[in-house]
N, C-alpha and C positions, 0 to 999 in steps of 0.2 A: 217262841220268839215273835215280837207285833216289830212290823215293818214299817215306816216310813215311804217306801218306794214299790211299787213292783214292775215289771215287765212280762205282756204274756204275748205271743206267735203262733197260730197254729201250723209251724214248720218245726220239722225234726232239728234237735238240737243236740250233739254235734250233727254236722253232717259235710259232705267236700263239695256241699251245693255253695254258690257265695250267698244266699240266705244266710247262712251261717254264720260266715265272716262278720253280714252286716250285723247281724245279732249279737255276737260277741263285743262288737266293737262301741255300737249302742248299753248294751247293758252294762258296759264297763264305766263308761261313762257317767249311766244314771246311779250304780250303786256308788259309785265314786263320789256324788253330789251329795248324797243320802245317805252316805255311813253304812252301806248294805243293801239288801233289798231280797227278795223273790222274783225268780225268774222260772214262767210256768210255761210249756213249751209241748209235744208232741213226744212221744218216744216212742222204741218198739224193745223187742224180748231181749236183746241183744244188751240195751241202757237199763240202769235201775231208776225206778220210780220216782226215787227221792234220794238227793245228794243235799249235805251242806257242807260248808268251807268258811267258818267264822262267821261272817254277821251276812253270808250269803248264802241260800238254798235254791237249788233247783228241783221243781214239781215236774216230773212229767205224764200226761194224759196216754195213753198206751191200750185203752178199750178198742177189742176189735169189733168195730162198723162200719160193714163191708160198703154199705150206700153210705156216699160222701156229705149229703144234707143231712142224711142222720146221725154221721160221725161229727158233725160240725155242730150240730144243735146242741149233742152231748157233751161237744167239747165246751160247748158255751156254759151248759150248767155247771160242768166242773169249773171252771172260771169263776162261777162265782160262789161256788164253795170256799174255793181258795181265798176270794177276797175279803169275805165275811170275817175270818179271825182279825184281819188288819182295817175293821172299818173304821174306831177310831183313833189310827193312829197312820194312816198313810196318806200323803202329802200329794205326791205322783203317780198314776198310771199310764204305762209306758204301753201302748198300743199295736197291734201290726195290720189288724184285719178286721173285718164285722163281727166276728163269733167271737174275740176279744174282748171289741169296744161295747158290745151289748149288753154285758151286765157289769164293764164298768162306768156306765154313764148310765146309769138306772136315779131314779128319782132320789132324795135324802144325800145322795154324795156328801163327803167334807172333803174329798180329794178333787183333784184338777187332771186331767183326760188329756194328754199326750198321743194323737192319734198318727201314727209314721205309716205316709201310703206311699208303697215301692212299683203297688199294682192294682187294681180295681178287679177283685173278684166277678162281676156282674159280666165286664170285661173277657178277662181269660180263663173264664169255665168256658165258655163260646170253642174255645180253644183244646182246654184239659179235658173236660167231658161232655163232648158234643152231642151228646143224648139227654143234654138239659135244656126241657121245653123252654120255650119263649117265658111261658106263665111264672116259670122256675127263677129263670135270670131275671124278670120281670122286679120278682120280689127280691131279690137279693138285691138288686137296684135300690131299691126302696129301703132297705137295712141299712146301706153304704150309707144313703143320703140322711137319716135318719142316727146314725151316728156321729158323721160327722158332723154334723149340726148342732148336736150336743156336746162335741169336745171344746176342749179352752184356747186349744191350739192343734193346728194338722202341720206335719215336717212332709216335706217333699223333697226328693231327693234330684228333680229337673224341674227346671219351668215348664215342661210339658204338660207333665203330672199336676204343678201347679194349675194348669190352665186347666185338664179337666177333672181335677176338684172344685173349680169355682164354678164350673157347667154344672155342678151338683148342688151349687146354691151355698158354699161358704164364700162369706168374706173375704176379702181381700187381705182384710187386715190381721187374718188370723191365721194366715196361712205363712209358715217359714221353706224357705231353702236351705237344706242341708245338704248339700252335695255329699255323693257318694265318693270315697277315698282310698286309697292305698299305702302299704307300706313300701321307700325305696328302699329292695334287696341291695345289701352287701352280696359283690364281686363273689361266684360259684363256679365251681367246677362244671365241667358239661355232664350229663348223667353219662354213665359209662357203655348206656345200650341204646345211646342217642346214634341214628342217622348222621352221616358228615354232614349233608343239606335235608333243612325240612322245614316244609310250612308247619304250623303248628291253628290245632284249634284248642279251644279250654270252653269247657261248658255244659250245661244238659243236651238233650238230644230230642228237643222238644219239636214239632214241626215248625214255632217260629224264630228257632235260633239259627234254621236256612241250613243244617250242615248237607240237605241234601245237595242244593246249589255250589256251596262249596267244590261235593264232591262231583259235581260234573264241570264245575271249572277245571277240575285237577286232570279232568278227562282230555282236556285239552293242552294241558301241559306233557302228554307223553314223550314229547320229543326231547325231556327233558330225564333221561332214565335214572340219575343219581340224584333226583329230587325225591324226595319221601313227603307226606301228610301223615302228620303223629295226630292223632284224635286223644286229650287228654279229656275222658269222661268224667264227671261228676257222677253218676248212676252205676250199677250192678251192670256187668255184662249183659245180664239176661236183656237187659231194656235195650240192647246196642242191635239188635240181632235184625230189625226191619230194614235199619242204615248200612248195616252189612250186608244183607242181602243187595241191595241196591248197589254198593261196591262191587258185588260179583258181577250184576249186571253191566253196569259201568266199564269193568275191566280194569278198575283200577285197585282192587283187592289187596295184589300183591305188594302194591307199592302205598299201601296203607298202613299204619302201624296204630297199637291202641294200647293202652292204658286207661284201665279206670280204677275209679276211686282213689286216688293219689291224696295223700296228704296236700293241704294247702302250703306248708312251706315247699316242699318238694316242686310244686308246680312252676315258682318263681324260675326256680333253671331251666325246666326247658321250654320257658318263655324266651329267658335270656340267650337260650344258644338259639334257637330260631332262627331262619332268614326274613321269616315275614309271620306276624301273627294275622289269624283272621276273624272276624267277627261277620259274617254272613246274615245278618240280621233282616227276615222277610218286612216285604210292606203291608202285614196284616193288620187289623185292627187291633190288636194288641201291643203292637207295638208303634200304631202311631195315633191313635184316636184317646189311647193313656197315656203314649209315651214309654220308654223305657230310659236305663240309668244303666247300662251294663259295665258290670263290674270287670270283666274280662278286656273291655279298651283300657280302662284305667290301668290295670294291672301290667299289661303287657304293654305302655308306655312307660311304667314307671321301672320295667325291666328292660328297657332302653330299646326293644325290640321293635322297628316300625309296623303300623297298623293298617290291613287294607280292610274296611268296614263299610258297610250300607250305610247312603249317604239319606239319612232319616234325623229329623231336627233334634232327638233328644240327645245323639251322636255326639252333633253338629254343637253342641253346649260343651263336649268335653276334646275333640281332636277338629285341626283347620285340616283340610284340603291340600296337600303339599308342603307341609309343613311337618305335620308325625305321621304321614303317612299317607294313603290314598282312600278317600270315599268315594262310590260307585254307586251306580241304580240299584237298587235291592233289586234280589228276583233274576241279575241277570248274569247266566254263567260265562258269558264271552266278556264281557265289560270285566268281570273277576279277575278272569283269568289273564287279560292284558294288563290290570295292575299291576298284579305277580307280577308277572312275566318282565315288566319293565320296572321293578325295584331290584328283581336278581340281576338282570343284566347293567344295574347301576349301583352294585356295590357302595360303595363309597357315600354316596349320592342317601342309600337308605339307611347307612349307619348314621349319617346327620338327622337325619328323623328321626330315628332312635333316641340321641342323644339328647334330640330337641323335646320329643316326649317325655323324656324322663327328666330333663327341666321342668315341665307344664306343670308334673305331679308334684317337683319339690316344692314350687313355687305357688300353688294353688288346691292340689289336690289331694294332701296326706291326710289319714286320717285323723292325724293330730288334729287339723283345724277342722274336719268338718263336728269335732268331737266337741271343741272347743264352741263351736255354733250352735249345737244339741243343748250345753251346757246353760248357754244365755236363753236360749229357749226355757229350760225348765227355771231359772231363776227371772223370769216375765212374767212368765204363767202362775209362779208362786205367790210376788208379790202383791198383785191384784187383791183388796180384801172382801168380793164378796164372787162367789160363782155368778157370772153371768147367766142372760134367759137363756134356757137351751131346747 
C-alpha cells in the first residue's frame, strides 16, 4: 500500500503518557485529510510491530538500544526505510522530533514536512539524561535548527514554543499555533476506591512536573486529616519509587494514594470528583526557555475541576488567575499549599472555577478546533506549487 501521508514520533504509541493522546488526536486528523496514511512510532515486546486497519498502518521501531543517541540515530534510519516505499506518492509528513524530521526533509523531496514541536530535545535531554555533554546537546541543537529550517511548516502548540522556534531561525511566517486541546467528559460516577476529599495530580513523574513540591505542599496541609493526594501516574510503579520514597520522608505517605497507568478515559473522573487538581510545574529551563503546553490543565478544566498551577507564561496562554483556578510561583511549597488551602475552605467559590474552566475548553480549547487548525495547516502547505529553499 503507497500512502499519501505519514506521521512518525519517536514516542511509544499507545501509551497513558498525554504524548499519546496528542498523537492520536493529530494522526487522526492527518489520515483523515489524506484518505489514510502510516503512522510510525516507538514500540516495545508487549505491541506488535506492525498493525493495519484499512487504508491505515501502524510501523513500530522496537530495537533494543540501550544508549539513547544511538537508539535515535537508529530510529532515524528506520524512518527512512519506511519512507522510501511512499516516495512517490506521499503529499505530507507529519513530524514530531529531529530523528523524524531528518530523513524526511532530506534533498529530492516531492512531499511537504509538517514539523509539530511540543518540546526541543537539545532542551530536555538537559533534563532526561543529564550525562549528555555540552558537545552532545550542542549538536542536537544544530539537528533541531537544521530541520526545522527545511520544513514547509512548524505547528506550535504555545506561543512560547513559538517564540523559541523563531530563536532557532524560522520564520515567522511559517510558524502555525495549534493549541493543545481536550475532550468535555460526559457527567461520571466517582471511581468507587476514590477518597471522600482529594487533591489530585495526573502526569509523569519527571523532576520538572514538580510533584516533589507538590508533595511538601501536602506536607503542610496535615492539619487537614480527611484530605488525601491521589497521584494518577502515567509510568510503571517501578519509576514512582524515588517520589515515594520522599513521601516516607515527608510523612505524608499514608495519606498519599496512587495509581498508575490508568487508562486515559478512566482519568477524566477522578479529575472530576477532585477538590482541586494540581499542576506543580518547576521553573526550569524546560519549561520556560521552550515553554510547555500541559495537557493535564486543559484536561482538568475541561472536567470542570479548578486548577492550582505554576504561574509560568506557557500556563498563562491556557488558565487567568482567579478565574479557573489559582497560579502560584513555581518552586514554592508554601505559596502551593495556601492556594489549596483557600479553594477547599471556599467551596463554592472553586466549584465556579471549575465550571468557568470547563467553559474556556468548550469554547476555545477542544480538540475539535485545534484539529480543525492542524487541518488548514496541511491544506497551506499543500497548495503552494513548488517546495521552497530549504
Amino acid at each position: 500500500m503507497r500512502h499519501r501521508a505519514a506521521y512518525f514520533a519517536f514516542d511509544r504509541f499507545p501509551s497513558s503518557k498525554g504524548s499519546a493522546v496528542h498523537i492520536a488526536q493529530m494522526a487522526e486528523e492527518l489520515f483523515g485529510c489524506f484518505g489514510g496514511g502510516l503512522l510510525g512510532v516507538l514500540g516495545d515486546p508487549a505491541l506488535p510491530r506492525y498493525q493495519r486497519e484499512g487504508s491505515r498502518e501502524i510501523a513500530r521501531f522496537d530495537a533494543a538500544v540501550p544508549n539513547l543517541i544511538d537508539r535515535a540515530e537508529a530510529y532515524s534510519a528506520w524512518v527512512a526505510d519506511h519512507l522510501e516505499p511512499h516516495r512517490e506518492t506521499l503529499e505530507v509528513c507529519h513530524v514530531r522530533d529531529p530523528w523524524s524530521a531528518l530523513p524526511a526533509v532530506a534533498d529530492g523531496r516531492r512531499h511537504r514536512v509538517v514539523y509539530e514541536v511540543n518540546g526541543l530535545p537539545s532542551i530536555e535531554m538537559a533534563h532526561t539524561w543529564p550525562w549528555a555533554s555540552r558537545e552532545t546537546l550542542g549538536k542536537v541543537r544544530e539537528l533541531e535548527r537544521y530541520c526545522l529550517g527545511r520544513s514547509d511548516a512548524v505547528v506550535v502548540p504555545s506561543r512560547i514554543i513559538g517564540a523559541a522556534v523563531r530563536g532557532l531561525g524560522v520564520p515567522e511566517a511559517r510558524i502555525r499555533l495549534v493549541p493543545n486541546g481536550a475532550e468535555v467528559p460526559e457527567p461520571s460516577a466517582k471511581p468507587p476506591d476514590a477518597p471522600e476529599r482529594y487533591i489530585v495530580y495526573v502526569g509523569a513523574l519527571q523532576p520538572w512536573q514538580g510533584l516533589d513540591v507538590l508533595m511538601r505542599a501536602f506536607a503542610r496541609l496535615a492539619d487537614l486529616p480527611d484530605l488525601r493526594l491521589v497521584v494518577c501516574a502515567s509510568v510503571p510503579e517501578r519509576r514512582a519509587k524515588p517520589v515515594r520514597r520522599m513521601a516516607e520522608r515527608l510523612g505524608v505517605a499514608a495519606r498519599t494514594e496512587w495509581r498508575f497507568e490508568l487508562p486515559h478515559r478512566e482519568v477524566a473522573a477522578w479529575l472530576a470528583h477532585a477538590a482541586v487538581s494540581a499542576a506543580p510545574l518547576t521553573g526550569c529551563a524546560r519549561n520556560l526557555d521552550q515553554g510547555c503546553a500541559p495537557l493535564k490543565v486543559i484536561e482538568s478544566m475541561a472536567a470542570g475541576v479548578p486548577v492550582v498551577a505554576s504561574d509560568l507564561p506557557a500556563v498563562r496562554e491556557l488558565m487567568a488567575d482567579g478565574e479557573h483556578g489559582r497560579l502560584v510561583p513555581a518552586d514554592r511549597p508554601a505559596e502551593l499549599a495556601r492556594a489549596v488551602r483557600i479553594l477547599l475552605e471556599y467551596p463554592e467559590e472553586a466549584a465556579a472555577m471549575g465550571r468557568r474552566g470547563r467553559t474556556r475548553v468548550e469554547e476555545g480549547l477542544t480538540w475539535a478546533r485545534s484539529r480543525a487548525l492542524l487541518a488548514q495547516v496541511y491544506r497551506e502547505t499543500t497548495a503552494s506549487d513548488q517546495l521552497g529553499d530549504r
